[in-house]
N, C-alpha and C positions, 0 to 999 in steps of 0.2 A: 307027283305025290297025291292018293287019293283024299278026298276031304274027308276029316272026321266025321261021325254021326253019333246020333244020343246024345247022350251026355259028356263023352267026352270030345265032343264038336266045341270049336272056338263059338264064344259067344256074340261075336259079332257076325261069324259064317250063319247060327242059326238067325240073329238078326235081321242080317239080307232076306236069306228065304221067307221069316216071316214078313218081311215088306212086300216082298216079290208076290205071295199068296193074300195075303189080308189086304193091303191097301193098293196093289196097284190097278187101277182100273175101277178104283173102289173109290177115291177121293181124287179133290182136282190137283190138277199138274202141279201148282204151287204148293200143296199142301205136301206134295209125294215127294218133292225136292228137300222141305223140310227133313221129313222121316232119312230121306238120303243124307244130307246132311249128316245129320246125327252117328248114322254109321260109321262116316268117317271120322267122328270124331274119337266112336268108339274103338274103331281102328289106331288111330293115332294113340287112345291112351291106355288101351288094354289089350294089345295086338294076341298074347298068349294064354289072356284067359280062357278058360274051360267051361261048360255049363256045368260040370261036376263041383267045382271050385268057386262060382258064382254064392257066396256068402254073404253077408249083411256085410261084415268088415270090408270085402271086396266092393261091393257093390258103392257104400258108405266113400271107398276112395276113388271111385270112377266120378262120383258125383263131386268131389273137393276138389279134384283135379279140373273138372271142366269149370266149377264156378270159380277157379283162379284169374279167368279171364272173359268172366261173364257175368252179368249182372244175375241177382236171384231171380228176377222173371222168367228170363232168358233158364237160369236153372235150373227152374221148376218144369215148363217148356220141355224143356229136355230129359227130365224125370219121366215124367208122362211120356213121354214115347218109349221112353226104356222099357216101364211099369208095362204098359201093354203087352211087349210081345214076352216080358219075365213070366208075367202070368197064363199065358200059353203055353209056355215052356212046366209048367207045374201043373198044369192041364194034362200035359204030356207024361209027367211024370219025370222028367228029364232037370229039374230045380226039385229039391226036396222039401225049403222053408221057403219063407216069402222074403228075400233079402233087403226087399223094399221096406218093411217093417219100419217104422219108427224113424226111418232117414232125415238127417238135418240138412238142409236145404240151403247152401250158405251164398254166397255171390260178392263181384266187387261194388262198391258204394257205390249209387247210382249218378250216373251224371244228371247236371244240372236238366229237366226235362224243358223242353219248347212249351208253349202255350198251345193246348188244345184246339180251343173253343173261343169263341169272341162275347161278350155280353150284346143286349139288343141294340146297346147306344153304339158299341162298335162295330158293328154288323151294320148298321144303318151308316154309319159313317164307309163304311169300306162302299157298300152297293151305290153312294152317290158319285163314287170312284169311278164306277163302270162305262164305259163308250156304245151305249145302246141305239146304236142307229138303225135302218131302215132293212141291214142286212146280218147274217146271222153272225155270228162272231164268237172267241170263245169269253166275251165279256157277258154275252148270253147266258153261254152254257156255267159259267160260274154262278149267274142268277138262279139258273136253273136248281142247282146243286144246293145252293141257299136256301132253296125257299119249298124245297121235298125231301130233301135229306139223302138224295138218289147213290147208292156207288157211283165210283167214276165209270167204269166200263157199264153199268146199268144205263147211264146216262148217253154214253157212245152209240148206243144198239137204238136207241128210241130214233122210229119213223111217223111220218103222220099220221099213217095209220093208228097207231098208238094211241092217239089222244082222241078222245071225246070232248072238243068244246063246248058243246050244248050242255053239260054235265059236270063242265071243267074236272075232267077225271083224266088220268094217265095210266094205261096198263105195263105192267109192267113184268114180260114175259122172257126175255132175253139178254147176254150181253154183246161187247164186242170184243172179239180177242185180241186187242191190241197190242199184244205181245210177238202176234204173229207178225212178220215181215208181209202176208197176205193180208191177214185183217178175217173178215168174213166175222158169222153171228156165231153166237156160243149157248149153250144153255147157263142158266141162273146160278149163283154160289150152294143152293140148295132147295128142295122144292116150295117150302115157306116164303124162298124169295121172288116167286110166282107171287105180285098182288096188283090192288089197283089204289093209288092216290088221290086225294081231291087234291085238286088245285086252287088258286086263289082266286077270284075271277078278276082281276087285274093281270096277271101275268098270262090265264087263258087266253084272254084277248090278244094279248102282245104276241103271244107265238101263233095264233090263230093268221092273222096277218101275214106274220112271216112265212108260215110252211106253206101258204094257200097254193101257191104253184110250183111246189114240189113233187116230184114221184114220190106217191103215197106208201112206197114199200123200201124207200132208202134212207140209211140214214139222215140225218138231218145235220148233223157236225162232221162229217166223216169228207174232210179233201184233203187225199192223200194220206197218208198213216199218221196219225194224229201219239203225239208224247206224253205223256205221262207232265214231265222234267218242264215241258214247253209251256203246259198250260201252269202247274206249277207256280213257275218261274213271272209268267204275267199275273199271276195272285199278288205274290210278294211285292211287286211294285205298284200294285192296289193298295195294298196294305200299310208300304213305306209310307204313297200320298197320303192315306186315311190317316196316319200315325195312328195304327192298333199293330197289335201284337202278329207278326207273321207266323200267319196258320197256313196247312196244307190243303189242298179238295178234300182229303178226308178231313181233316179240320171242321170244314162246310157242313160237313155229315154230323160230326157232333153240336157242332153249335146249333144247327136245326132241330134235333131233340135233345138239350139243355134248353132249350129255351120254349119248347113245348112243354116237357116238364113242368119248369119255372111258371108254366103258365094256364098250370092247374091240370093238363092231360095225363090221363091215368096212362101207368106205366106201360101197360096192355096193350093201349091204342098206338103208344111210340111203339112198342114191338113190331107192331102187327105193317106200322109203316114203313118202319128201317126194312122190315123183311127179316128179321132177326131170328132162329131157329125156333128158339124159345124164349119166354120173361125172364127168366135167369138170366142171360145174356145182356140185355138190357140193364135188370138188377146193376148186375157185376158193375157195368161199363160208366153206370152214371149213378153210384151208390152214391157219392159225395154230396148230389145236389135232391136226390132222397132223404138225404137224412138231415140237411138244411131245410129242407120241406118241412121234416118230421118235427124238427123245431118250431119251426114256427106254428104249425101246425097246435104245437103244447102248449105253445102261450095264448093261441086262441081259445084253445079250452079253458084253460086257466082262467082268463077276462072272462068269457063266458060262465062258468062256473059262480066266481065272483059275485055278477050281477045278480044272483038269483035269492042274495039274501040282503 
């Protein structure tokens, strides 16, 4: 049977094609899984809709149906992908209204969340956790992660090359596709996330040590294909001894800027750290402890103010 076209094409057929054309080869592999995703689920929950028929009320029950068993992040997530290629399609001429219009956004109650992020006292307590001997280890590279806020595969890719100790700086150009059964280098999540880090000069030193008679172009962590689940997995039992809250690597990631923040660095400079596209990002991600800033912040004024009469 030939596939429809126009408008009276299935909306998840035009779907495909628009993934197929806009994002593949256009965003990374994990993101394009995403978008795939999605398809199917549009498949599974509107196999006969039409882009003729794609109306607010249709549209309205594609989105109640999927957050029946999805939380509202997760729902909106999945808006946004829709939203996109809807508005192509009306680009096209092939959607007549914008069906996205006004959509309620619903989802199941969220489960209880993990702990992010650690404070400085538990963060301190976890790193005296660590087995920092003479040789590298991934008790290391957890330090590592602590104390630059690095990705986890950002962190994988790093060679001695990389590092300027005289400078205590770290470039930070590549990753590792650890995904691959091969391995091998990858390019950055995006080109923003091309930067260079200062380092502490205490932990320069400690890697300075360690890498000195290394191949200056291999990784420094990489023996054998290195897991996700594995290094993971030895956090958690840091974390159990510490008795703090069990956080993830990326965990490491936030608590390294939470706690820059907290400590006075403009939000601009954590961007520019993390490697984050843009401040928005950043905004978004650690509004919570902005606007506990922002407080306190008030009261200073306030004392301040005060004294002046």
């Amino acid at each position: 049977m030939p596939k429809r076209k126009g408008a009276a094409q299935f909306f998840h057929e035009y779907f495909a094609e628009w993934v197929e054309v806009y994002k593949k080869g256009a965003v990374r592999p994990v993101t394009l899984g995403k978008y795939l995703i999605a398809l199917q689920r549009i498949i599974e929950i509107a196999p006969n809709l039409k882009l003729c028929d794609l109306d607010k009320r249709a549209y309205q029950d594609i989105i109640n149906k999927y957050a029946q068993t999805h939380e509202r992040t997760t729902t909106m997530d999945f808006h946004h992908q829709l939203k996109g290629a809807i508005y192509d399609a009306m680009d096209e001429g092939l959607v007549k209204i914008d069906p996205t219009r006004k959509v309620v956004i619903k989802g199941k109650p969220p489960t209880k969340k993990k702990p992010k992020f650690l404070s400085q006292h538990q963060l301190q307590a976890l790193l005296k956790q660590l087995d920092l001997g003479n040789e590298i280890n991934w008790d290391w590279f957890i330090l590592l992660l602590a104390k630059t806020g690095l990705r986890f595969a950002e962190a994988l890719a790093l060679t001695p090359n990389d590092f300027n100790f005289s400078e205590q700086k770290v470039s930070v150009g590549k990753t590792w596709d650890y995904k691959n059964p091969q391995g091998g280098f990858s390019d950055t999540k995006t080109d923003l996330s091309k930067r260079t880090i200062q380092l502490d000069w205490q932990l320069s030193i400690q890697l300075s040590h360690l890498v000195r008679h290394m191949d200056a172009n291999q990784p420094i962590f990489i023996k054998g294909r290195p897991f996700n689940s594995t290094i993971n997995n030895r956090l958690q039992v840091l974390c159990k001894r510490a008795n703090v809250p069990a956080i993830t690597l990326h965990g490491l990631r936030h608590t390294h800027a939470s706690l820059l923040i907290f400590a006075g660095v403009s939000v601009a400079s954590v961007a520019k750290r993390l490697g984050h596209s843009n401040i928005t990002t950043t905004q978004e991600t650690y509004l919570h402890i902005i606007q506990e800033l922002e407080s306190q912040d008030n009261e200073k004024v306030a004392r301040h103010l005060a004294e002046l009469c």
